[in-house]
C-alpha positions as CSV (number, residue, x, y, z in Angstrom):
1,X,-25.2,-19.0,-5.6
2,X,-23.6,-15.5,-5.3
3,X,-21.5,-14.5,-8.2
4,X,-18.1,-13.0,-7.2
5,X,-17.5,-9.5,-9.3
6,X,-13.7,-8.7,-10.0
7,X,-12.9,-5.5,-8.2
8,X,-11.1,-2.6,-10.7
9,X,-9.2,0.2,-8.9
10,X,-9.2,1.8,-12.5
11,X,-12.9,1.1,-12.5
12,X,-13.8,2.1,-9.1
13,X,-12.0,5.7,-10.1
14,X,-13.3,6.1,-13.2
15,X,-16.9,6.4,-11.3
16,X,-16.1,8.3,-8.6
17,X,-14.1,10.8,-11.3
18,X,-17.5,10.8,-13.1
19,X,-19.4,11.0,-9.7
20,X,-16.9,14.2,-9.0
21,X,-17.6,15.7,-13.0
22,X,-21.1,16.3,-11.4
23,X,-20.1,17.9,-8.8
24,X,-21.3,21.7,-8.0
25,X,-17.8,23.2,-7.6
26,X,-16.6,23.7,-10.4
27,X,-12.9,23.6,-10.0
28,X,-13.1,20.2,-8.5
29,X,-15.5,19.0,-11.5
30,X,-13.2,20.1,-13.8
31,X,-10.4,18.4,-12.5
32,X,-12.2,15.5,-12.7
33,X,-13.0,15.6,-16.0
34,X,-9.7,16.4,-16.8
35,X,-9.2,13.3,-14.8
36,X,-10.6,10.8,-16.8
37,X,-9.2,12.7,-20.5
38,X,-5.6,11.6,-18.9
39,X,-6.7,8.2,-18.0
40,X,-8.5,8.0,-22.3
41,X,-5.3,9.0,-22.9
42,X,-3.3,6.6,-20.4
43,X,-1.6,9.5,-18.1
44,X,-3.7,9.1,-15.5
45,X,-2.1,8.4,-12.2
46,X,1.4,10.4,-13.4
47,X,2.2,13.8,-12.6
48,X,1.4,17.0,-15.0
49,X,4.4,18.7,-13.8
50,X,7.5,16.1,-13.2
51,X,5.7,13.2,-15.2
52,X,6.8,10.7,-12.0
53,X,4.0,8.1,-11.0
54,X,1.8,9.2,-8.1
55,X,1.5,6.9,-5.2
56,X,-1.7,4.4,-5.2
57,X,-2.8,6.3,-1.8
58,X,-2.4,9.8,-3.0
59,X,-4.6,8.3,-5.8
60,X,-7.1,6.9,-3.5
61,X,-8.1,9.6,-1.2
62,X,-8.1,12.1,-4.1
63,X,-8.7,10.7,-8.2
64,X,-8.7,13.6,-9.6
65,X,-5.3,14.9,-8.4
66,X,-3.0,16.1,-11.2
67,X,0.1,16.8,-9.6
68,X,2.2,15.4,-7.0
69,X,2.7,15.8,-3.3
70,X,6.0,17.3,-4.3
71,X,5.3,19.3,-7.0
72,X,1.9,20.3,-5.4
73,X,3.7,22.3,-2.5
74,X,6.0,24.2,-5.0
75,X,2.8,25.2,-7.0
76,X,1.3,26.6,-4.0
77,X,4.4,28.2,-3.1
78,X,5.1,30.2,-6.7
């Protein structure tokens, strides 16, 4: 009989954050690691800049972001 294992978001990006801390770039690993600190520390998921929550999706296509959409396109503007 096939045992049913309980699916984590939080778990699914915690290995693909440590998947990306592996990575050869560099920035991208560092991000991640960075990454995971905020989710020890229980920031992960909220924006460095305006402190709002990020949306799941945002989340989802990239774990290791640190700001959001918002605040991402006035950093890249300054």
């Amino acid at each position: 009989m096939a045992t049913t294992v309980p699916f984590s978001m939080e778990g699914y990006r915690k290995a693909t954050l440590l998947r990306l801390a592996q990575d050869a770039d560099s920035a991208r690993a560092t991000r991640a690691i960075e990454a995971l600190e905020r989710m020890q520390a229980g920031a992960y998921g909220y924006c460095i800049a305006c402190g709002m929550k990020m949306p799941e999706a945002s989340l989802e296509s990239r774990p290791e972001r640190r700001r959001c959409s918002s605040c991402a396109a006035l950093a890249n503007v300054a």
